[in-house]
C-alpha positions as CSV (number, residue, x, y, z in Angstrom):
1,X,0.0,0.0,0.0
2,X,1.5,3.4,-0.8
3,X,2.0,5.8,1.6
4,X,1.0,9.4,1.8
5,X,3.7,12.3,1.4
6,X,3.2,13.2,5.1
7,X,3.7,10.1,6.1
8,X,6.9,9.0,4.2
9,X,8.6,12.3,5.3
10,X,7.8,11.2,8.8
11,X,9.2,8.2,8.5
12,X,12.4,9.1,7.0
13,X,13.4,11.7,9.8
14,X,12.0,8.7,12.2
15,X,15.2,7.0,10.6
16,X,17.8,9.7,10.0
17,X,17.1,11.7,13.4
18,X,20.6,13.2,14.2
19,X,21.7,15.7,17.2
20,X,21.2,19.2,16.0
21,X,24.5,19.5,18.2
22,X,26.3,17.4,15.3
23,X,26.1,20.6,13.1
24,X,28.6,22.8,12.9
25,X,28.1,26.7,12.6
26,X,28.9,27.7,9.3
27,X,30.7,31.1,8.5
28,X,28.7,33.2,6.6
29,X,31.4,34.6,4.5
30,X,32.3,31.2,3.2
31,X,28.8,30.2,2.3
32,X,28.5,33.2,0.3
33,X,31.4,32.7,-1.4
34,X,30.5,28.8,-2.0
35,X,27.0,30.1,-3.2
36,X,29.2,32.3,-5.9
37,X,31.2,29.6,-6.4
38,X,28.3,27.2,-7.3
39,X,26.1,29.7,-9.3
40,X,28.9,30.5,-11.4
41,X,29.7,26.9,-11.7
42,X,26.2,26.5,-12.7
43,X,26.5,29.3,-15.6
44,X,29.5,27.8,-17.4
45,X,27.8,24.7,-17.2
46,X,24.9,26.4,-19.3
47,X,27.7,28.2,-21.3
48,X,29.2,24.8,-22.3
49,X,25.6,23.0,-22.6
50,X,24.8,25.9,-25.2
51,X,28.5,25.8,-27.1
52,X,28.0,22.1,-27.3
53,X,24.8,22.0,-28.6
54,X,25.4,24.4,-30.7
55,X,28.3,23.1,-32.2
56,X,26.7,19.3,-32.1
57,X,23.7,21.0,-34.2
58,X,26.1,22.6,-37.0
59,X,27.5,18.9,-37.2
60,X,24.3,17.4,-37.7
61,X,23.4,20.0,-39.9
62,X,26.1,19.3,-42.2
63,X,25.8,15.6,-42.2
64,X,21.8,16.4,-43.1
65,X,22.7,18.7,-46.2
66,X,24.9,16.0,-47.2
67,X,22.6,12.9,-46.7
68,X,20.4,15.5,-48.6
69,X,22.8,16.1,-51.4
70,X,23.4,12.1,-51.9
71,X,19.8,11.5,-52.3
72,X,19.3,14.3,-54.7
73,X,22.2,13.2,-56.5
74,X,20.2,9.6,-56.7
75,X,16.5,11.1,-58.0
76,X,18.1,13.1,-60.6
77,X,19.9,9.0,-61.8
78,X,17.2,7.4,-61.5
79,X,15.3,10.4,-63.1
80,X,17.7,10.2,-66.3
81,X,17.7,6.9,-66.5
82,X,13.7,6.6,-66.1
83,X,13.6,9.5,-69.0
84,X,16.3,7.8,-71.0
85,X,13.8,4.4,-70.9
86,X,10.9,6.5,-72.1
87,X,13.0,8.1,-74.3
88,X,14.1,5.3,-76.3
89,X,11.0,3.6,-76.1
90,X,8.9,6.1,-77.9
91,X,11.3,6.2,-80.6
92,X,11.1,2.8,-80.7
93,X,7.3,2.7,-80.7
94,X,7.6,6.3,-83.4
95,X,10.3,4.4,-85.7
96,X,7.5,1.2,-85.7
97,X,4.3,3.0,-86.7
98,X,6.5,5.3,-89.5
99,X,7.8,1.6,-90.9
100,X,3.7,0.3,-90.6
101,X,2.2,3.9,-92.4
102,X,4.8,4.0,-95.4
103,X,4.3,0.4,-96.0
104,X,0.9,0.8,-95.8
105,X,1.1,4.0,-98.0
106,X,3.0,2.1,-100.4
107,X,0.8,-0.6,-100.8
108,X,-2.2,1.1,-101.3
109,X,-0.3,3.6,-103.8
110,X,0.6,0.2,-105.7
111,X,-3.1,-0.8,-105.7
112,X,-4.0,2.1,-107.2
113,X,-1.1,2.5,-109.9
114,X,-2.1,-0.9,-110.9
115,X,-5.8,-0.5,-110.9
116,X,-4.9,2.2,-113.5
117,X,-2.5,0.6,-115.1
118,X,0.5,2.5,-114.5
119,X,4.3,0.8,-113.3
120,X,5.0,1.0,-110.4
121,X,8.6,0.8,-108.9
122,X,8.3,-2.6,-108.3
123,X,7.1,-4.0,-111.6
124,X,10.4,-1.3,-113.3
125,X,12.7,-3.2,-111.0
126,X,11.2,-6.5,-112.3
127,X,11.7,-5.7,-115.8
128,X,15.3,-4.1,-114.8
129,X,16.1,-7.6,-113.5
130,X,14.7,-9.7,-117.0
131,X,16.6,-7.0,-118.9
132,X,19.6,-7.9,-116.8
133,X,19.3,-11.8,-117.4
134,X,18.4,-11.2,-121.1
135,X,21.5,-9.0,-121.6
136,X,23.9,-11.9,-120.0
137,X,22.4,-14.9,-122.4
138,X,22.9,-12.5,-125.5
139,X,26.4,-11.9,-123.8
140,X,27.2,-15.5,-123.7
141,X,25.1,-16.3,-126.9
142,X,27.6,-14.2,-128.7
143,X,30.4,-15.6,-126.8
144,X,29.4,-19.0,-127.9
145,X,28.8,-17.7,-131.8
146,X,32.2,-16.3,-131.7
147,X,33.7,-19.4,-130.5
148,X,31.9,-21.8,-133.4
149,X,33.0,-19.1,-135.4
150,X,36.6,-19.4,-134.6
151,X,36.8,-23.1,-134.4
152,X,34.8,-23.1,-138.6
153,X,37.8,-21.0,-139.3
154,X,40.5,-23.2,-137.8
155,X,38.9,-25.9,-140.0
156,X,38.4,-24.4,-143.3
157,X,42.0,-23.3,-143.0
């Protein structure tokens, strides 16, 4: 059971009593001066309280600006590389629908050359290519004639 205020104080001077004879008269002059003492103790103890808070608070100031700077330093990477990703996939995705609309374009600008009967650049490089083969079997045609020519020669001579 706890025990009143009253009642505790009672029972601690019940425990300590001492002789008030025991004390000794103190000198006024020295009290004073250990009051002086003891207050101005007590005021550089403030003084350094204040210096090292003060000091302890630039310090963690500091290490805050550069926690600060470090994570700034990380958002604008991550930043860069997140716009670099976008970045590349849109040109991705712009270079994709360019290829799908000219081919497109190109098919339906076929269809309609042909369905007026126009060439188109694919039927000229068609006919480029059977021009091409027909020029090489006249080339070796003639080769050949010259040859049959030659050897007639050799055997008429």
């Amino acid at each position: 059971m706890k025990k009143s205020n009253k009642e505790q104080t009672d029972l601690y001077e019940d425990q300590n009593e001492f002789d008030e004879s025991q004390i000794k008269p103190r000198n006024h002059k020295k009290s004073a001066l250990d009051f002086r003492k003891y207050t101005k103790q007590i005021w550089l103890a403030g003084l350094g309280a204040f210096s090292r808070a003060e000091e302890e608070g630039n310090k963690l100031f500091d290490s805050l600006v550069k926690v600060g700077e470090e994570l700034e330093s990380k958002t604008v990477e991550v930043t860069d590389q997140t716009v670099n990703k976008v970045t590349e996939k849109t040109k991705e995705s712009v270079a994709e629908t360019k290829d799908k609309v000219e081919k497109l374009l190109d098919q339906r600008v076929n269809h309609s050359l042909n369905r007026i009967g126009l060439v188109t650049a694919k039927d000229l490089q068609h006919l480029e290519n059977l021009i091409l083969q027909l020029h090489n079997k006249v080339d070796a045609l003639a080769e050949e004639n010259q040859n049959l020519r030659d050897q007639l020669l050799k055997k008429m001579k």
